[in-house]
Structure formats: structure tokens, C-alpha cells
DRENSE-615808 format. One record per atom (N, C-alpha, C): residue in one letter; atom name; x, y, z. Coordinates in nm, 2 decimals, always signed. Layout:
REM DRENSE-615808
> A / CA / X / Y / Z
...
//
This chain:
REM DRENSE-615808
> X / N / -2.77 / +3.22 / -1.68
> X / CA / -2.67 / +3.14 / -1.75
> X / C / -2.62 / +3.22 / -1.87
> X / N / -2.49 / +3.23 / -1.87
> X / CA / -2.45 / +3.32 / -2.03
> X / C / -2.39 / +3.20 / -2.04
> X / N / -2.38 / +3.20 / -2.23
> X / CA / -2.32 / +3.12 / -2.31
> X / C / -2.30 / +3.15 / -2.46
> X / N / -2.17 / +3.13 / -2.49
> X / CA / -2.18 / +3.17 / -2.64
> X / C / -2.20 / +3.05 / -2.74
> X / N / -2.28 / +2.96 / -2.75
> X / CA / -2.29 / +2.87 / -2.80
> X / C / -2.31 / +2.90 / -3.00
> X / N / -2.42 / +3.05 / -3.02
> X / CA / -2.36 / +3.05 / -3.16
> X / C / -2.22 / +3.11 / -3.19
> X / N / -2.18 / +3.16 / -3.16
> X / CA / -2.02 / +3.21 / -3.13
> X / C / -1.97 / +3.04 / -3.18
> X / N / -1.93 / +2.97 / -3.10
> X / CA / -1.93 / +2.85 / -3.11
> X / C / -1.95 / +2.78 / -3.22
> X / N / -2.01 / +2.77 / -3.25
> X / CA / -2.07 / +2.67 / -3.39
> X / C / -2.02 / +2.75 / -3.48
> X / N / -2.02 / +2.86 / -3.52
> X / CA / -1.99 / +2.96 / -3.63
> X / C / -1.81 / +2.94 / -3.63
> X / N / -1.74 / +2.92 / -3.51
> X / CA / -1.63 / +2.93 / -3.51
> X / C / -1.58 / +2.76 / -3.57
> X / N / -1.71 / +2.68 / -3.53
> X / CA / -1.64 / +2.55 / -3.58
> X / C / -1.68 / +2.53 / -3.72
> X / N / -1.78 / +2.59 / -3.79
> X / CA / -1.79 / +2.62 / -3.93
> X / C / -1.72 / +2.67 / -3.98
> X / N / -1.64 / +2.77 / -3.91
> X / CA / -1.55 / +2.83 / -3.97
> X / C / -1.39 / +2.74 / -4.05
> X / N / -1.36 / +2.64 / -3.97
> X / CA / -1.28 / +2.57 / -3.96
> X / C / -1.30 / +2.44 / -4.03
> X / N / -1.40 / +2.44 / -4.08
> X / CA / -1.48 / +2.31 / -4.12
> X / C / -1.48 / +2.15 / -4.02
> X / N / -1.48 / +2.19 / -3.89
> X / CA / -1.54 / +2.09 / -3.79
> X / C / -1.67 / +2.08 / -3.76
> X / N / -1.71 / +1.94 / -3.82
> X / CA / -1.83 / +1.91 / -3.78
> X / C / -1.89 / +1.90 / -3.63
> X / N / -2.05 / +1.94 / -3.61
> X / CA / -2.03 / +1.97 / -3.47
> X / C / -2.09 / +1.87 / -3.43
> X / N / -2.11 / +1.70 / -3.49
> X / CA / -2.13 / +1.59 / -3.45
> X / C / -1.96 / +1.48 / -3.39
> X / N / -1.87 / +1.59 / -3.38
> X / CA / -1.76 / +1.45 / -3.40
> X / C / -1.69 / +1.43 / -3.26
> X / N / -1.63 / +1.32 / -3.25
> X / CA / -1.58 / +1.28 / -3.15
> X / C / -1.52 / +1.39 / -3.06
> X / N / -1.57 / +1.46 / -3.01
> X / CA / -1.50 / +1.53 / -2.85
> X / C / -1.41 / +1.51 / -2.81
> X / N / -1.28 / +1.60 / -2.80
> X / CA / -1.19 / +1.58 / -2.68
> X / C / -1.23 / +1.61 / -2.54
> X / N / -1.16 / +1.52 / -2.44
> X / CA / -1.20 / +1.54 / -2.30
> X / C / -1.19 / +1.69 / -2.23
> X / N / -1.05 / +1.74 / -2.32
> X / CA / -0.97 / +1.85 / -2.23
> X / C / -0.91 / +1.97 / -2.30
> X / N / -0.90 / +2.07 / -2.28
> X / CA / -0.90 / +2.17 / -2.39
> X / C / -0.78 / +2.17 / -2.49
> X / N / -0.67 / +2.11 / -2.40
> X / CA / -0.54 / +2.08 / -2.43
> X / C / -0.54 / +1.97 / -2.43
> X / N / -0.44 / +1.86 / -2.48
> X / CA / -0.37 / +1.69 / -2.48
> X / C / -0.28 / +1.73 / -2.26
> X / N / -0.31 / +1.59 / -2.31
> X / CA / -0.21 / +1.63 / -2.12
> X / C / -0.06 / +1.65 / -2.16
> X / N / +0.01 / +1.72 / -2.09
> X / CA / +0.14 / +1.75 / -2.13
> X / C / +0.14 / +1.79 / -2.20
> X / N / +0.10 / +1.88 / -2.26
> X / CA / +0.12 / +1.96 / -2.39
> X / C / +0.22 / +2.05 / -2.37
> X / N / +0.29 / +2.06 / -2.47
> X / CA / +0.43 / +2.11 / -2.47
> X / C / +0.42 / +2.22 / -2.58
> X / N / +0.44 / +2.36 / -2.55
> X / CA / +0.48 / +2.47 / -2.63
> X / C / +0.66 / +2.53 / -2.60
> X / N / +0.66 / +2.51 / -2.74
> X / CA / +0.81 / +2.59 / -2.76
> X / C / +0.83 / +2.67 / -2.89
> X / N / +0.89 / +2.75 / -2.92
> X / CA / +0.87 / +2.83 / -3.03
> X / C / +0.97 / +2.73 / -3.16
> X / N / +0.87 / +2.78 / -3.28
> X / CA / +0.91 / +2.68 / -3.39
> X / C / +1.01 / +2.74 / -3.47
> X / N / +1.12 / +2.66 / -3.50
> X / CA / +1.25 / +2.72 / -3.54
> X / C / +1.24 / +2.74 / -3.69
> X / N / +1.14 / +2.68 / -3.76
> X / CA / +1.09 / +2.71 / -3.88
> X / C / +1.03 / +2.75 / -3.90
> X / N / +0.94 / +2.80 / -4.00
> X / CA / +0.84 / +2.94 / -4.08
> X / C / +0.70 / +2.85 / -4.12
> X / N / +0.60 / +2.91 / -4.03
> X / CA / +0.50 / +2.90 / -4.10
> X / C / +0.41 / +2.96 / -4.21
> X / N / +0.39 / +2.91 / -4.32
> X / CA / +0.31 / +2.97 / -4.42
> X / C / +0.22 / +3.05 / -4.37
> X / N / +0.18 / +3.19 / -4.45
> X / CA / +0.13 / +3.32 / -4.40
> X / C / -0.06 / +3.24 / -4.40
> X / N / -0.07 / +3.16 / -4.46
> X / CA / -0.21 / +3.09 / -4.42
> X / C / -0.22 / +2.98 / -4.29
> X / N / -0.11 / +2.98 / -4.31
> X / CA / -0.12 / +2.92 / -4.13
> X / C / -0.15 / +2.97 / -4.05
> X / N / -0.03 / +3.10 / -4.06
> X / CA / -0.02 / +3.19 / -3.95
> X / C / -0.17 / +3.28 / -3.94
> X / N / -0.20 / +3.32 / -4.04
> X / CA / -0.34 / +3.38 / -4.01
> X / C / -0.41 / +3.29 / -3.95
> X / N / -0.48 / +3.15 / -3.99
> X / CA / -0.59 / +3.07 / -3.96
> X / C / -0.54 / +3.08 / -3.80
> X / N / -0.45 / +3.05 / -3.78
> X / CA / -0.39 / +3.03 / -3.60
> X / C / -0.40 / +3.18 / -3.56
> X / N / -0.41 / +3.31 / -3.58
> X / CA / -0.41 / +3.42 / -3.53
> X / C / -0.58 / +3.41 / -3.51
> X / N / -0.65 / +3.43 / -3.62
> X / CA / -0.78 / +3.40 / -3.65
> X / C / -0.87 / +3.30 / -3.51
> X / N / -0.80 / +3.19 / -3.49
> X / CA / -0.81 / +3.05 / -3.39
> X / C / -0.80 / +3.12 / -3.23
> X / N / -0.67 / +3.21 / -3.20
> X / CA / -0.56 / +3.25 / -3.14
> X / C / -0.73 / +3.31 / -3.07
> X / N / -0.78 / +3.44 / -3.18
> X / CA / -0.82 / +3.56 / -3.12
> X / C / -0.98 / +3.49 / -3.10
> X / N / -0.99 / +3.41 / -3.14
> X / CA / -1.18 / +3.37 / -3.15
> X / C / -1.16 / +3.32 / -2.99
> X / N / -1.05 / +3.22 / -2.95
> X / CA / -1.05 / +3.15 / -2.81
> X / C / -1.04 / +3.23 / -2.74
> X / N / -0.98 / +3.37 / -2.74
> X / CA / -0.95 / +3.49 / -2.63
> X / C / -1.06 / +3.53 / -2.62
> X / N / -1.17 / +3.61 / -2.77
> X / CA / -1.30 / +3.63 / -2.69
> X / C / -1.42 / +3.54 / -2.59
> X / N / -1.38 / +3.39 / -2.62
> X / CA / -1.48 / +3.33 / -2.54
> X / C / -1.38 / +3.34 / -2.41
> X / N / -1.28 / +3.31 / -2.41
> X / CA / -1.22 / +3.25 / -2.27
> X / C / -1.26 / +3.42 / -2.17
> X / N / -1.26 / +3.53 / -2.22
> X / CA / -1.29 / +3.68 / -2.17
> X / C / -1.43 / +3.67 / -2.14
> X / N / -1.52 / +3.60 / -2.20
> X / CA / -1.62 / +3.68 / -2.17
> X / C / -1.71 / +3.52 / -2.12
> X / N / -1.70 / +3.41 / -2.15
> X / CA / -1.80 / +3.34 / -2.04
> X / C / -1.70 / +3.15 / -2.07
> X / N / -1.62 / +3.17 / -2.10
> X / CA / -1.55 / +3.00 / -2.11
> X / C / -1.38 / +3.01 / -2.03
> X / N / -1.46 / +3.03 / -1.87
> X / CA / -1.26 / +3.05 / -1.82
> X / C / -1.18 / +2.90 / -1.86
> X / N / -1.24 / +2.78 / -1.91
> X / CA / -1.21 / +2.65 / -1.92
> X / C / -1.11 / +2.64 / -2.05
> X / N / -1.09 / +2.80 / -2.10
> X / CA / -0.99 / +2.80 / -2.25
> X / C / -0.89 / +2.92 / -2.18
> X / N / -0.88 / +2.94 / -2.09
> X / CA / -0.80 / +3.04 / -2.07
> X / C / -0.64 / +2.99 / -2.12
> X / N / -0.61 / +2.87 / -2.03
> X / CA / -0.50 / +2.84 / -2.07
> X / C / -0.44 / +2.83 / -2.19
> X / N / -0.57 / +2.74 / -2.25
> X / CA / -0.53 / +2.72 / -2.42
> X / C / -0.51 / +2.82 / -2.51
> X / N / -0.61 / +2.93 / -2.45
> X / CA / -0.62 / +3.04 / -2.52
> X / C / -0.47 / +3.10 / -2.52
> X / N / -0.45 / +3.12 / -2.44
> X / CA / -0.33 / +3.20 / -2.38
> X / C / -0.15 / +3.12 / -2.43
> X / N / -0.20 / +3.00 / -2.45
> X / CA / -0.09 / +2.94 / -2.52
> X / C / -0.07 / +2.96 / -2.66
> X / N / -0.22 / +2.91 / -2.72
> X / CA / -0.21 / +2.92 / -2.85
> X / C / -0.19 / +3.08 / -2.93
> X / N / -0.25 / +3.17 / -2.82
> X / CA / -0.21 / +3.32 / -2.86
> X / C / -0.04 / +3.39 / -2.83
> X / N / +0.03 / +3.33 / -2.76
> X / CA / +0.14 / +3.33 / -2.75
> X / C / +0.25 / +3.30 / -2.87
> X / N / +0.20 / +3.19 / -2.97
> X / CA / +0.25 / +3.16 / -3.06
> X / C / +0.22 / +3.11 / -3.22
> X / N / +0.09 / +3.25 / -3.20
> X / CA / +0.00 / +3.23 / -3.34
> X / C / +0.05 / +3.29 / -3.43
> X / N / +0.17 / +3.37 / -3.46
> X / CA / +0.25 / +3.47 / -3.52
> X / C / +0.33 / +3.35 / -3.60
> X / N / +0.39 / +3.26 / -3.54
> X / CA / +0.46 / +3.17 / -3.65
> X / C / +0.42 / +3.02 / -3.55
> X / N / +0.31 / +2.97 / -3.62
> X / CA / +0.29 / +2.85 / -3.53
> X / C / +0.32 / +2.71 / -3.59
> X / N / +0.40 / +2.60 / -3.52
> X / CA / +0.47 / +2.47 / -3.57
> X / C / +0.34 / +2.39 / -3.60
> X / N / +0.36 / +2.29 / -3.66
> X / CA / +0.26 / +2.20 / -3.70
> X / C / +0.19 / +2.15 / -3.57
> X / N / +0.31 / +2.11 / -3.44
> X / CA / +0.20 / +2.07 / -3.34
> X / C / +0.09 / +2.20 / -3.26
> X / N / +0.16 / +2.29 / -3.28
> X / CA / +0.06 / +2.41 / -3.24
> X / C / -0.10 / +2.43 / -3.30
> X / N / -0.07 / +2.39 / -3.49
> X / CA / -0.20 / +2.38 / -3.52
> X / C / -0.28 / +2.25 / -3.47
> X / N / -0.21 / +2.12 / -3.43
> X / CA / -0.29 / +2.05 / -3.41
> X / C / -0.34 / +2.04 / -3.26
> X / N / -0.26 / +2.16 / -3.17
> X / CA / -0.33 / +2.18 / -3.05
> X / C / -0.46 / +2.26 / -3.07
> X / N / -0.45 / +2.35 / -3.20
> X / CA / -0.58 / +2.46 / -3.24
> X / C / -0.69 / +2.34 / -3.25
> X / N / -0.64 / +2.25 / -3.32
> X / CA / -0.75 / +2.19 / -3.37
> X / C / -0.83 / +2.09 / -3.25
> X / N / -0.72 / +2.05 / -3.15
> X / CA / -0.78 / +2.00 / -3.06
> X / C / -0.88 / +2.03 / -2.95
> X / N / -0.85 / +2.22 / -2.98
> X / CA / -0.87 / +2.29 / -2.83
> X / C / -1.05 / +2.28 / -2.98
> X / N / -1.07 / +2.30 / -3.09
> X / CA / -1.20 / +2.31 / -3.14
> X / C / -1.26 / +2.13 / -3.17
> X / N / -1.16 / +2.06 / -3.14
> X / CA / -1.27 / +1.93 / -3.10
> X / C / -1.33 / +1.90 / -2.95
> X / N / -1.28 / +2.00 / -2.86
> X / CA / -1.30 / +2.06 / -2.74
> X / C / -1.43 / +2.10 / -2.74
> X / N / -1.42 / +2.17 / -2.83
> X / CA / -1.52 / +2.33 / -2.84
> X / C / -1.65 / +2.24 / -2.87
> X / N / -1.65 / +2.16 / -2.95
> X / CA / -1.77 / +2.04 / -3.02
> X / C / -1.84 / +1.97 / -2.95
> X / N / -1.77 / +1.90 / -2.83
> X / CA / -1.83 / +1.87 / -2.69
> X / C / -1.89 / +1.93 / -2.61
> X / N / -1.83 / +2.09 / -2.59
> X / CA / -1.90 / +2.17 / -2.51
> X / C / -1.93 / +2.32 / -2.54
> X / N / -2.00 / +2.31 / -2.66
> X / CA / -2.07 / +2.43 / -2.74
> X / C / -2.14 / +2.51 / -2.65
> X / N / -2.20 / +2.48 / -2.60
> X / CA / -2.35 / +2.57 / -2.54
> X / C / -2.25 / +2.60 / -2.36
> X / N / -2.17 / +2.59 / -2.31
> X / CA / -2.07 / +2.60 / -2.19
> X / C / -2.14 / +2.73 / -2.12
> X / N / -2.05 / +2.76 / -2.05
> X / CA / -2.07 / +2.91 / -2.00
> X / C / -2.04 / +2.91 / -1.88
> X / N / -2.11 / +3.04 / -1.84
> X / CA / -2.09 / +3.08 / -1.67
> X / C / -2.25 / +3.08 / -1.66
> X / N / -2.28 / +3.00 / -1.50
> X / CA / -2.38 / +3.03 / -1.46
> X / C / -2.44 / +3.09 / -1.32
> X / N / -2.49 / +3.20 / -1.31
> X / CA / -2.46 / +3.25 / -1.15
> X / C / -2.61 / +3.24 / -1.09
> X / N / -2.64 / +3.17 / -0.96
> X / CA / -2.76 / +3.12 / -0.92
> X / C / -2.83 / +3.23 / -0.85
> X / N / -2.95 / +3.26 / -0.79
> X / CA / -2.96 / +3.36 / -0.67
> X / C / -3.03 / +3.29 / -0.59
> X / N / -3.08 / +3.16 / -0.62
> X / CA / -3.18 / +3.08 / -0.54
> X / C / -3.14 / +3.03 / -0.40
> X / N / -3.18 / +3.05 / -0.30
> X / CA / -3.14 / +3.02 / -0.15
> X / C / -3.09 / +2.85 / -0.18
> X / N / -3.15 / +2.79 / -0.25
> X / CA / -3.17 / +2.63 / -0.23
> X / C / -3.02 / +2.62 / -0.33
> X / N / -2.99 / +2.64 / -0.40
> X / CA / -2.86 / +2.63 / -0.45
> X / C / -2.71 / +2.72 / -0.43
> X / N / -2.80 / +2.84 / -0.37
> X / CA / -2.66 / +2.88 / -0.25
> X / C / -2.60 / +2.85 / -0.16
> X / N / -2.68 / +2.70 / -0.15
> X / CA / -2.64 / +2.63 / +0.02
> X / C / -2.58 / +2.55 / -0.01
> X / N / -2.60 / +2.45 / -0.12
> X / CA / -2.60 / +2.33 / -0.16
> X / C / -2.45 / +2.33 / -0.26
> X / N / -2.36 / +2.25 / -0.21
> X / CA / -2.35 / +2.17 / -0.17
> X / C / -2.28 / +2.23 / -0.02
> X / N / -2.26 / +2.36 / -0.04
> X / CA / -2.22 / +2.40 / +0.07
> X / C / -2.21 / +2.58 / +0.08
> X / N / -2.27 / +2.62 / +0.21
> X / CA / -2.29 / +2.72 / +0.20
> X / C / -2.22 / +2.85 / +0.10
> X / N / -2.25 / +2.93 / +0.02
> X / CA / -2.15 / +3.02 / -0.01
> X / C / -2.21 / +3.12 / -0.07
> X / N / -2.32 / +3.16 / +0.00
> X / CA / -2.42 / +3.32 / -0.06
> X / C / -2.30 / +3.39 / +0.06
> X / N / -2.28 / +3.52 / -0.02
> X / CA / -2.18 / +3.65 / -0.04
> X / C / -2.06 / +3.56 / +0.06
> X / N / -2.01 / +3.46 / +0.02
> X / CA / -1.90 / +3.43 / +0.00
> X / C / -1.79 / +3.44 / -0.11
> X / N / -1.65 / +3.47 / -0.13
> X / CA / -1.58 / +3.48 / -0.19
> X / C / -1.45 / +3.41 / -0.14
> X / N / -1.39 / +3.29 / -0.24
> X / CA / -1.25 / +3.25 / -0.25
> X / C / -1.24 / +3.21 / -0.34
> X / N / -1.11 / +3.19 / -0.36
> X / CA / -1.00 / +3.19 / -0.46
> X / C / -0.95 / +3.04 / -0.49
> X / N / -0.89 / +3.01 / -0.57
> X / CA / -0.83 / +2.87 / -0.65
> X / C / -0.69 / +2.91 / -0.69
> X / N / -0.60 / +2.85 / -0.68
> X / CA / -0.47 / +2.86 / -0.78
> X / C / -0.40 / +2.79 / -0.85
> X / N / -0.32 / +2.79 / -0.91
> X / CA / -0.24 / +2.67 / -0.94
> X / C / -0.09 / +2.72 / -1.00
> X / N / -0.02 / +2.65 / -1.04
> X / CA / +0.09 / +2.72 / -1.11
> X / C / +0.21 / +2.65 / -1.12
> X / N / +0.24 / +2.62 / -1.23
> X / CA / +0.37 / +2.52 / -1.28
> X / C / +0.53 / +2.57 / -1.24
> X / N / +0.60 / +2.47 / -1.29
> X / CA / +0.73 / +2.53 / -1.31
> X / C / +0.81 / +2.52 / -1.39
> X / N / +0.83 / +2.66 / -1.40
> X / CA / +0.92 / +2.69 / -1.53
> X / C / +0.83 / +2.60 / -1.67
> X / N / +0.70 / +2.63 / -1.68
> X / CA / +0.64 / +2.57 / -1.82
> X / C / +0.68 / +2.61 / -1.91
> X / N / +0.69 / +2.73 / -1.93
> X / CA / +0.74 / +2.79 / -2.06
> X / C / +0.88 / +2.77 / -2.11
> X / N / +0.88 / +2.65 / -2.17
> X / CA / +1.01 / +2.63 / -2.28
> X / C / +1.09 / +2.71 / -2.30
> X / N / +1.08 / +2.82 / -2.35
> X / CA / +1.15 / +2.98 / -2.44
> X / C / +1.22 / +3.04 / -2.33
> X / N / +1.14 / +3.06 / -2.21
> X / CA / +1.13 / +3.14 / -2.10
> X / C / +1.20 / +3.12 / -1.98
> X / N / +1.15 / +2.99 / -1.93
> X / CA / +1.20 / +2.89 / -1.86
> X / C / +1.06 / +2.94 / -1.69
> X / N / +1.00 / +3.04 / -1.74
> X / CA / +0.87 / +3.10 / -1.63
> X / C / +0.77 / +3.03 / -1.64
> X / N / +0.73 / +3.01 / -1.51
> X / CA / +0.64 / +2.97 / -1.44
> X / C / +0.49 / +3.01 / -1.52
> X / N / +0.42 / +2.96 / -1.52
> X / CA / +0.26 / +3.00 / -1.55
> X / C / +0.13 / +2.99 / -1.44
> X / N / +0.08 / +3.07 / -1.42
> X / CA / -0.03 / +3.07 / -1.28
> X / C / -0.13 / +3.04 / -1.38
> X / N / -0.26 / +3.03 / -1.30
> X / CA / -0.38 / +3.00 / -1.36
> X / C / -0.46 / +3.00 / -1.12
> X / N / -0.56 / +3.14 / -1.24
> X / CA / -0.65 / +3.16 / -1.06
> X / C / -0.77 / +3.18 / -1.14
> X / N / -0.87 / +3.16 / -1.01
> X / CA / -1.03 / +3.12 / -1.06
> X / C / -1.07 / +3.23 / -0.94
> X / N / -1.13 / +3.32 / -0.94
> X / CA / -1.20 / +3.42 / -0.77
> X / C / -1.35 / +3.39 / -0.81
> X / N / -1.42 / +3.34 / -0.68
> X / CA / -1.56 / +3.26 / -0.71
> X / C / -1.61 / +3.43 / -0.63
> X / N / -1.75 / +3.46 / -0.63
> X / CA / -1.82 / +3.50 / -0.56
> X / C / -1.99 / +3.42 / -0.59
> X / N / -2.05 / +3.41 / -0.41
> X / CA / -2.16 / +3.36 / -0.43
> X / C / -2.19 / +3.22 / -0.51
> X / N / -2.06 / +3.16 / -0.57
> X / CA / -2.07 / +3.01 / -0.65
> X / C / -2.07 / +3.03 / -0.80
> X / N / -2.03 / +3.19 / -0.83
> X / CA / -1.98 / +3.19 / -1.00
> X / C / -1.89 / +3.25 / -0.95
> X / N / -1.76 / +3.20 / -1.12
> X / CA / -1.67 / +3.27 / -1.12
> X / C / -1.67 / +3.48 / -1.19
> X / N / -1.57 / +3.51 / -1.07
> X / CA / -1.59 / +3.67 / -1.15
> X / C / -1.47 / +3.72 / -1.18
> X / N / -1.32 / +3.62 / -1.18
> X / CA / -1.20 / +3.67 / -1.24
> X / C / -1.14 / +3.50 / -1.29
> X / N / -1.12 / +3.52 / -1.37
> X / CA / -1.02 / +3.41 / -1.38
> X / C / -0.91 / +3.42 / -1.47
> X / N / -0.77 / +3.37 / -1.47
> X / CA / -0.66 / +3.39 / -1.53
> X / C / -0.59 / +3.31 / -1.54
> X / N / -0.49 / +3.28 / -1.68
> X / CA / -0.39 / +3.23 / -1.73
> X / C / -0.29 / +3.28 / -1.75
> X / N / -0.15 / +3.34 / -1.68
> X / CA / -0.08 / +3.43 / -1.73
> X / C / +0.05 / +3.34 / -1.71
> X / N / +0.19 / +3.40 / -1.78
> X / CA / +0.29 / +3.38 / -1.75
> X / C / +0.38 / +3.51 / -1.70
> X / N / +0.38 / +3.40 / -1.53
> X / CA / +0.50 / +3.50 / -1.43
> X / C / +0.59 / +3.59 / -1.50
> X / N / +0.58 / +3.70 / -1.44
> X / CA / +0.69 / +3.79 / -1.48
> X / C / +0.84 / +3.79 / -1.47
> X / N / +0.88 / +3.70 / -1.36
> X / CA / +1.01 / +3.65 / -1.32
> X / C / +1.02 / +3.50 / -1.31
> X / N / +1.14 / +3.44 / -1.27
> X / CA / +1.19 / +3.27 / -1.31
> X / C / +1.16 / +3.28 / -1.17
> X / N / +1.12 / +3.15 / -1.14
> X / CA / +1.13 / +3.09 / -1.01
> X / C / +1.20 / +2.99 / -0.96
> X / N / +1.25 / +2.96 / -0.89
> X / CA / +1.39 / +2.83 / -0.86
> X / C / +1.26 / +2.77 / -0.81
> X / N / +1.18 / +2.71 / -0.77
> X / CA / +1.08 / +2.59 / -0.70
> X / C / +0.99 / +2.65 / -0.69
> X / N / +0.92 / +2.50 / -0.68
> X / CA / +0.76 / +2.49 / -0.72
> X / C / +0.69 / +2.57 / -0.61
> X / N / +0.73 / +2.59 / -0.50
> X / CA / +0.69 / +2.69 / -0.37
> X / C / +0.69 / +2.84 / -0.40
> X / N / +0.78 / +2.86 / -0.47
> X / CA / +0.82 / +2.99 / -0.51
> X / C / +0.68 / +3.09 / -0.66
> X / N / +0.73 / +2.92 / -0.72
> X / CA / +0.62 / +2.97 / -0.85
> X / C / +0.45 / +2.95 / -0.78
> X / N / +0.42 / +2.87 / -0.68
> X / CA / +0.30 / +2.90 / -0.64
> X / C / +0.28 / +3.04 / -0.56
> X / N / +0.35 / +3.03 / -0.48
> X / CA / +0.35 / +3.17 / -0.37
> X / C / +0.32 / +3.29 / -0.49
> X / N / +0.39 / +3.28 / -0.58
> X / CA / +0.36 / +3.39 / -0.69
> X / C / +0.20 / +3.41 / -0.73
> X / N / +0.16 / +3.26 / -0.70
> X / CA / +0.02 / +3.28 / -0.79
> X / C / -0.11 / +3.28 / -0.66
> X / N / -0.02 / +3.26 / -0.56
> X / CA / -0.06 / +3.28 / -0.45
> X / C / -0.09 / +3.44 / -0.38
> X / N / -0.02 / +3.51 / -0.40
> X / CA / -0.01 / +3.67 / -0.37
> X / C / -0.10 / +3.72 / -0.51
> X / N / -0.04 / +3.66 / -0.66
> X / CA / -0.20 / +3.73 / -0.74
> X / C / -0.31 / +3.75 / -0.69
> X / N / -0.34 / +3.63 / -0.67
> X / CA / -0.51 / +3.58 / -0.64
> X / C / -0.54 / +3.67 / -0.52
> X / N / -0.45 / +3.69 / -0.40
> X / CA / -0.46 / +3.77 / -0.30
> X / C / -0.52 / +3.89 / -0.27
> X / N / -0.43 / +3.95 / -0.37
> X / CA / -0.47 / +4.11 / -0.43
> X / C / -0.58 / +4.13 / -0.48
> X / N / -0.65 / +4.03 / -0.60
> X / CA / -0.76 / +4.07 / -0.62
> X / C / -0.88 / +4.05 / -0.54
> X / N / -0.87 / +3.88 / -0.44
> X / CA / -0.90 / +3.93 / -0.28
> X / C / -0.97 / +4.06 / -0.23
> X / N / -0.83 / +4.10 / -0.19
> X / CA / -0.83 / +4.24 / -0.11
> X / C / -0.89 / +4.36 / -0.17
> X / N / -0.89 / +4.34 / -0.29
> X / CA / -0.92 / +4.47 / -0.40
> X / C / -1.13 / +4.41 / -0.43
> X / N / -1.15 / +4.35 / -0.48
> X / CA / -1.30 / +4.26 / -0.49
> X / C / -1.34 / +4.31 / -0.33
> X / N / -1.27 / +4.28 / -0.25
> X / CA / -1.33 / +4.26 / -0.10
> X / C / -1.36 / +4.43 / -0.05
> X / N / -1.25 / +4.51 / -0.13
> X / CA / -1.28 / +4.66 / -0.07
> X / C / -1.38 / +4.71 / -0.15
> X / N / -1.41 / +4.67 / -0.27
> X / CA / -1.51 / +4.71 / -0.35
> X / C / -1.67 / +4.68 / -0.36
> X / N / -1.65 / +4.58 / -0.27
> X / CA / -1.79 / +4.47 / -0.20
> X / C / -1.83 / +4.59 / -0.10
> X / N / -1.73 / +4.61 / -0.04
> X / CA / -1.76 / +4.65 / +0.15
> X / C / -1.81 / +4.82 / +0.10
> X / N / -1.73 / +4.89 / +0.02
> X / CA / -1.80 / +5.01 / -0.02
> X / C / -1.91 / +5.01 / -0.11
> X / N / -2.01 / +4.92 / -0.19
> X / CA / -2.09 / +4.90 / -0.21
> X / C / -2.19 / +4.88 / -0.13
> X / N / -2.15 / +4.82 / +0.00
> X / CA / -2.26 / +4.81 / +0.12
> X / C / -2.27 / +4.63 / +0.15
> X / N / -2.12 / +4.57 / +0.07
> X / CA / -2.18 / +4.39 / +0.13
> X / C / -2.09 / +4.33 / +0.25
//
């Protein structure tokens, strides 16, 4: 099991959230809406949210894929962020207070490689992907999870490189991602010897 749990606490001290208080369910509010702010945020804003921006990238990189998105939103627009942006920061760290000790955990035990269903040196993929989320942009945003053996070993939140006219179009996109690294994980397994 890895977990950055002091990472965590240190980041909610940092902010002055207590790590007894009411939890949010979800890293984001539902429907949360980013669009770039037509006004100026004060240079202490903008640091505390660059500061917020880059602390969520290191966890969401190295063991919390469950901030990617947030991460990836809130880092998109930590340079000049609107009032509701900070109060998305603050939500994604009453988040963080719920689930401190989090992580990735990868099993080797026969009895939990089966359960609930077989998947020792198994590998597949998850996708998902919106349309046209990005306000500014009017692009699509994917979000992929690549399991091996029942942990995750890639996961991502990016926004598409191109517009998509329908929701088929913007999945197929996040659909061929995931693919690739498939094919590429799968060649790199098989010349290892699995």
C-alpha cells in the first residue's frame, strides 16, 4: 500500500483546515464549472492556488489518481484564479480531510487476485470523456485508468487536443488513448517475459 498521508495533513495545515471537519464526498462539487476569470486575482491568491495547484499534481502523480481531474483543473487556472476556483481549492482539501491516508494498493495474494474476479497478469482499461467541458476551449476532456493485476499503473486527466462535434467522437478519442498505452504496457510485459 503507498500512501501520502503525511504529505496530506502537512498540506491541510498548511491551509489552516482542520483534519477533524466535515468531508466532502467528491473531489470536485457535481457540475463544476471552470471558465477563465475576466478579473485579476490578487498576487496572494494567485500564489496560494499555484501552491494548492502544484501540491494536488504531486499527489494525483504519484499515489491519489482520485485528484487527477481536480488537479488538472485547478492547475489550468492557478495563474489568475476566480473566487469560485478558490472555493473549488478549498473543496478538493475538504476532500483531502476525508481521505488522508488514500493511496494505491497492489495485492500479490492468490486469494485477492481472484476475488472478486479473476485478474492476476490481467490488464484493462477504463475511459470516460465529456463534451466540449472546457468553457475557453470548447474541448473535450478524457479521463483513463490502465489496471494491471487489480492496481492502477497509468491514469489520466487531460484535455483533447482537438474539438469534437459529439459525444462518440470525444469518447472514441479517449478511447484510442487508452488503446495505445494497451498496446505499448502489452509490448513491454511480453518482452519482459509475461
Amino acid at each position: 500500500h503507498m500512501s501520502q498521508g503525511a504529505f496530506v495533513r502537512k498540506l491541510l495545515d498548511n491551509f489552516d483546515i482542520p483534519h477533524d471537519i466535515t468531508p466532502e464526498r467528491t473531489p470536485l462539487p457535481v457540475n463544476a464549472e471552470f471558465k477563465k476569470f475576466d478579473g485579476t486575482a490578487s498576487s496572494h491568491e494567485a500564489y496560494n492556488m499555484m501552491v494548492l495547484a502544484g501540491s494536488l499534481q504531486w499527489l494525483q502523480c504519484s499515489t491519489r489518481l482520485d485528484l487527477s481531474h481536480a488537479a488538472g483543473m485547478l492547475a489550468r487556472y492557478a495563474s489568475n484564479p476566480s473566487p469560485q476556483h478558490i472555493e473549488y481549492g478549498y473543496h478538493v482539501l475538504r476532500y483531502l480531510a476525508g481521505t488522508i491516508d488514500n493511496g494505491i494498493t497492489y495485492y500479490g495474494s492468490d486469494d485477492v487476485l481472484n476475488l472478486p474476479y479473476p485478474c492476476r497478469n490481467k490488464m484493462w482499461g477504463m475511459v470516460d470523456a465529456d463534451l466540449g467541458g472546457c468553457k475557453d476551449t470548447e474541448k473535450s476532456t478524457s479521463g483513463i485508468v490502465l489496471m494491471l493485476n487489480g492496481g492502477p499503473i497509468v491514469w489520466r486527466s487531460t484535455r483533447q487536443t482537438t474539438s469534437s462535434t459529439g459525444t462518440t467522437e470525444s469518447e472514441s478519442k479517449a478511447a484510442t488513448f487508452i488503446g495505445q498505452h494497451i498496446h505499448w504496457h502489452r509490448d513491454l510485459l511480453s518482452e519482459l517475459g509475461f
